[in-house]
MARBAKOL-705050 format. One record per residue (C-alpha): x negated, y, z negated. Coordinates in steps of 0.02 Angstrom, whole numbers, padded with zeros to 5 digits, always signed. Layout:
<recs>
XYZ ...
</recs>
This chain:
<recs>
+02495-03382-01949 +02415-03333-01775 +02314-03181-01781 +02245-03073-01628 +02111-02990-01609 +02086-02810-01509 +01898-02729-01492 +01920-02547-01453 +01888-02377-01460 +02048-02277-01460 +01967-02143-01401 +02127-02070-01409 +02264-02195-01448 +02377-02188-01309 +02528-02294-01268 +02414-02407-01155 +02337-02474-01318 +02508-02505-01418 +02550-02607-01250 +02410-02711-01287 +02474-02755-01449 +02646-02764-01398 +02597-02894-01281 +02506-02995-01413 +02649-02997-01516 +02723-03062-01343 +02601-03193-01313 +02636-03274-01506 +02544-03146-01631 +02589-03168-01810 +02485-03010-01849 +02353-02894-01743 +02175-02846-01804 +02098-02703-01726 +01926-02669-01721 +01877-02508-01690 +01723-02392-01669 +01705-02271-01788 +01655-02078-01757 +01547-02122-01611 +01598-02220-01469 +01491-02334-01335 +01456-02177-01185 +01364-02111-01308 +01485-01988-01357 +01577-01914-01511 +01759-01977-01537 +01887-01853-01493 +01961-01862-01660 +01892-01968-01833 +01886-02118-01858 +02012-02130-01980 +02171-02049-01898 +02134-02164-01774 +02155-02309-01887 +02315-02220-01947 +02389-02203-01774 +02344-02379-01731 +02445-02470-01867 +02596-02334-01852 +02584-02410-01686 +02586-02588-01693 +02415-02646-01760 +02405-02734-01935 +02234-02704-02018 +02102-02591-01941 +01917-02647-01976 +01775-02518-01914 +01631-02581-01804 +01465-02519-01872 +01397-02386-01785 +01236-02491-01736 +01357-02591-01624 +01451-02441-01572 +01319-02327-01487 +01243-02505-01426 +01251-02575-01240 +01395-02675-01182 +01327-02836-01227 +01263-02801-01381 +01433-02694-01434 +01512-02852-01353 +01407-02963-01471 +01417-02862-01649 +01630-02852-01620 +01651-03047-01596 +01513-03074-01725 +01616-02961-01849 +01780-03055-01790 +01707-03230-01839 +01643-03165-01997 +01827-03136-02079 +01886-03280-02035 +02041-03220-01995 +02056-03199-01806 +02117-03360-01711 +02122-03250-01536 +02037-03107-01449 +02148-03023-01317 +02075-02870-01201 +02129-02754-01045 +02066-02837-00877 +02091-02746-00701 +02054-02921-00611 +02183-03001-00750 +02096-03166-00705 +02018-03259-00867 +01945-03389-00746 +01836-03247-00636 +01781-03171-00810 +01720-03315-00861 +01641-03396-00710 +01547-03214-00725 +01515-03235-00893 +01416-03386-00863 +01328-03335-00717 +01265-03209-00822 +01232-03313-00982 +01107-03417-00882 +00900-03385-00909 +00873-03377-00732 +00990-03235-00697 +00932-03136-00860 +00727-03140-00799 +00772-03101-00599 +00884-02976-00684 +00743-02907-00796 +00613-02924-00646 +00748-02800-00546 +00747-02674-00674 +00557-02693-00689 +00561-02637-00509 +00643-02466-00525 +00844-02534-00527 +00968-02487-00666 +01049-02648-00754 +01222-02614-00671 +01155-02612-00519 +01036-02771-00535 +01167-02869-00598 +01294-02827-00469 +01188-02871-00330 +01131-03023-00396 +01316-03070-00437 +01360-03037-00242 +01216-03148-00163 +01307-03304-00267 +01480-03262-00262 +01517-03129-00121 +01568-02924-00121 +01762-02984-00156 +01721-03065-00304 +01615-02927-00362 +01765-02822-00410 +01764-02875-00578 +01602-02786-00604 +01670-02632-00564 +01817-02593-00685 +01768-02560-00860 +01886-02664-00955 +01809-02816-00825 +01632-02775-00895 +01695-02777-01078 +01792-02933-01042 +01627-03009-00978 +01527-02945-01120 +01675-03032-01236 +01650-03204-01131 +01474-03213-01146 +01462-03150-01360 +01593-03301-01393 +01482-03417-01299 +01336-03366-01371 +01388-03359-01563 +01476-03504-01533 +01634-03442-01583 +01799-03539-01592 +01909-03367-01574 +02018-03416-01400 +02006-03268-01259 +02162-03190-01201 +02176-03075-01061 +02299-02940-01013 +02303-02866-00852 +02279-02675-00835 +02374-02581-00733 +02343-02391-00683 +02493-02334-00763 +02406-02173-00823 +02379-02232-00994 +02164-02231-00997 +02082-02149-01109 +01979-02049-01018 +02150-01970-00942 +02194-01926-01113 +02015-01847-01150 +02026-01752-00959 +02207-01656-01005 +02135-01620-01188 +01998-01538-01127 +02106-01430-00997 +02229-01385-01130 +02355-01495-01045 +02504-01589-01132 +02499-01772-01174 +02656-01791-01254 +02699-01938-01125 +02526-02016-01136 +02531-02024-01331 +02659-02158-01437 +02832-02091-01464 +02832-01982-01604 +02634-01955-01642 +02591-01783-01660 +02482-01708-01556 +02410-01573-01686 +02296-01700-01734 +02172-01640-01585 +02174-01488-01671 +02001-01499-01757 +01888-01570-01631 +01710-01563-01584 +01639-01388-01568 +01527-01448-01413 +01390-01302-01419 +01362-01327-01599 +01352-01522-01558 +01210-01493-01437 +01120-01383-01531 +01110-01496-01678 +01068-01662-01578 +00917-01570-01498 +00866-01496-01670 +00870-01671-01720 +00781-01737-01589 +00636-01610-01602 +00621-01654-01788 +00556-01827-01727 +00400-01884-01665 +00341-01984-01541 +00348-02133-01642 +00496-02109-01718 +00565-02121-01526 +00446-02275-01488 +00541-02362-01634 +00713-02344-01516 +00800-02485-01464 +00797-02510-01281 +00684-02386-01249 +00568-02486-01141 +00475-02413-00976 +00438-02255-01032 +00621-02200-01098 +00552-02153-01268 +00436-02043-01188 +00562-01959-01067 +00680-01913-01219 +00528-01841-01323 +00452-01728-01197 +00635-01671-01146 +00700-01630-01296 +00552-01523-01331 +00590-01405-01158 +00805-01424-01152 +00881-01294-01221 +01062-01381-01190 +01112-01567-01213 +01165-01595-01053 +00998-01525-00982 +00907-01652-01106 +01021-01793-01005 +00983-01738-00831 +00797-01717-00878 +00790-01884-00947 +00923-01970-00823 +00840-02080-00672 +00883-02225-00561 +00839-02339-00687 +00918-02266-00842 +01109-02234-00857 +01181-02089-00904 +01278-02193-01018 +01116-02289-01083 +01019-02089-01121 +01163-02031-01212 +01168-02168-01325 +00975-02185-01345 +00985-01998-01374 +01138-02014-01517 +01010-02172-01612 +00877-02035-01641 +00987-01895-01684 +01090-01999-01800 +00918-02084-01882 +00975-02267-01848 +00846-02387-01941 +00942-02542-01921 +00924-02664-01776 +01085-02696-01657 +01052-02866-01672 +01081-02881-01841 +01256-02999-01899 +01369-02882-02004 +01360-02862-02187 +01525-02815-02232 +01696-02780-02148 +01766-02623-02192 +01952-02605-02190 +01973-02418-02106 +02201-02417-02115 +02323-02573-02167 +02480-02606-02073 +02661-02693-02111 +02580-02871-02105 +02400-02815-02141 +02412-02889-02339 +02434-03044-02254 +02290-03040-02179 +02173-02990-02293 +02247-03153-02402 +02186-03257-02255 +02035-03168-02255 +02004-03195-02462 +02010-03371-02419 +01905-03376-02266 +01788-03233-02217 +01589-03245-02239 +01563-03078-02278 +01624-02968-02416 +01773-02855-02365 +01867-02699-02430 +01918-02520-02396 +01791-02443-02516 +01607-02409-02425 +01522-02381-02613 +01564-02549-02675 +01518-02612-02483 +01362-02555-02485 +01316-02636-02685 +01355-02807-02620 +01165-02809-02532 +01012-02727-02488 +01050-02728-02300 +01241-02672-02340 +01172-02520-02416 +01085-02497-02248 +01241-02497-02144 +01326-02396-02265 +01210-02283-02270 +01195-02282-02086 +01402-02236-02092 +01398-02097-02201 +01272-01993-02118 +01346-02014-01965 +01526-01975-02042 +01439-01830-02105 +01351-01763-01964 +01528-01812-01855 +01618-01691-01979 +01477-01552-01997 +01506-01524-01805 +01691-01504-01784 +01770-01332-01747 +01820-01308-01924 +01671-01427-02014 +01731-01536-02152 +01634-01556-02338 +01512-01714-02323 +01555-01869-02420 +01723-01924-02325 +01682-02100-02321 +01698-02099-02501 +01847-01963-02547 +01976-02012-02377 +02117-02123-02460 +02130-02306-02385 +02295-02287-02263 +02419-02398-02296 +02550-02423-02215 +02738-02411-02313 
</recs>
């Protein structure tokens, strides 16, 4: 049995993702595990729609077992959202490949990046740049084009390239034996952000979404004033050390985010305030989401458990391979999850609340507790 592996958001599934898994099936795939963000995805952002109608759409669609990446990884940097997916991956023991989007389409460029950036001396000049005032993308990007020249530089600058990198360099580094698979992305229309842009001007997606999926499911979605005003009265709730306890908060960040959530009165006012040349809009948002969401856990920690979010047509095959081979415990309940160890309970824990505050924000809120009352999808 040859099983592939897809990291993604879905942030909506569209029909650009079931390509991806069409083309696995292409390529050889016995079976396709997806592993998805939950309720909060890597911009530092609230899904468009929960976690777990997304799981439902993706094995309608051609996925076999959806698995949900811990929301430490998920509001986490590319390389360390890279790093906890592959980690989780190798845990089951089930995944043989790992296949993801690519504008460049070129494995070869990926990883000759990949390694470029794997090495210690490109890490500390890259550190030393951002010492100096320069945001990561940008160090990294004109370190890359001193050694290999502007042209190759284009895989830097598409954000399925990045991923792809990140990919690259977490296999390395765990030592993984999953094989990387690319598929080239082409701007047919089907990104999500596309998706996101006609949602949010009331604009039909019919075309953009899987033949057949209905599109009331955007019905309930984020009430985005209520959102803000309950990340900032989260964020004034904490003090300054509770922000110096942030991950990647270093050169002043921490501070930035506690004296601006003290005077913004709107989110996007906190992420101007707190936005410079050396701190991505991307990197505040998430930062932002940690405190508001009360992470405790570290990013770098290896996965506890892999929790089964939907199961598709071949997804009970699966899980047999994964009875036999994974490292971790496995399941679709979150209570029994969590009893299997101290630091379990800690990402479980770490799930629910953010499950609950995801729900207590949409347009029509939801009771708290879904992570242990929403019915494991599976597929008939």
């Amino acid at each position: 049995m040859e099983v592939y592996g897809i990291v993604c958001e879905c942030n909506p599934f569209h029909r650009g993702h079931q390509k991806i898994a069409r083309f696995a099936r292409e390529r050889g795939a016995d079976a396709v595990v997806g592993v998805m963000s939950g309720d909060f995805v890597q911009r530092g952002e609230p899904a468009v729609i929960s976690k777990f109608i997304r799981a439902e759409q993706m094995v309608r669609n051609g996925f076999d077992l959806v698995i949900e990446l811990p929301v430490r990884y998920a509001l986490s940097s590319a390389q360390r959202f890279a790093v906890g997916a592959v980690r989780l991956m190798e845990a089951t023991g089930a995944v043989d490949r790992i296949i993801f989007g690519s504008e460049t389409g070129s494995l070869q460029e990926l990883s000759d990046a990949a390694d470029f950036f794997s090495s210690s001396e490109t890490e500390n000049a890259i550190r030393a740049m951002q010492e100096a005032g320069m945001t990561y993308p940008a160090a990294r990007e004109k370190l890359f084009c001193e050694r290999f020249g502007d042209d190759k530089a284009q895989c830097l600058r598409g954000g399925n390239d990045q991923l792809g990198i990140e990919y690259l360099r977490a296999l390395k580094s765990t030592g993984s034996a999953i094989i990387p698979c690319v598929v080239r992305r082409e701007r047919d229309g089907f990104y999500a952000h596309e998706v996101r842009k006609r949602l949010d001007c009331g604009i039909g997606i019919e075309e953009m979404i899987p033949e057949g999926a209905d599109p009331s499911v955007f019905g309930n979605r984020i009430d985005e004033k209520i959102f803000a005003r309950a990340v900032l009265m989260r964020l004034r709730d904490l003090n300054r050390q509770d922000f110096e306890s942030l991950p990647d908060v270093s050169g002043g960040l921490d501070m930035r985010l506690y004296k601006s959530s003290r005077t913004a009165t709107d989110l996007n006012e906190l992420y101007e305030a707190v936005k410079t040349k050396r701190y991505t809009m991307s990197r505040v948002k998430r930062t932002a989401l940690w405190a508001a969401l009360k992470l405790t856990g570290s990013p770098d920690a290896d996965p506890e458990y892999a929790r089964i979010l939907a199961i598709g047509e071949k997804g009970t095959e699966v899980l047999a391979r994964m009875r036999e081979r994974s490292a971790i415990p496995f399941g679709g309940s979150l209570r029994e999850l969590s009893s299997t160890s101290p630091f379990a309970e800690i990402f479980a824990e770490e799930e629910i609340a953010a499950t609950d505050f995801y729900n207590l924000n949409l347009e029509k809120a939801l009771p708290a507790g879904e992570d242990f009352t929403h019915r494991l999808f599976v597929l008939q």
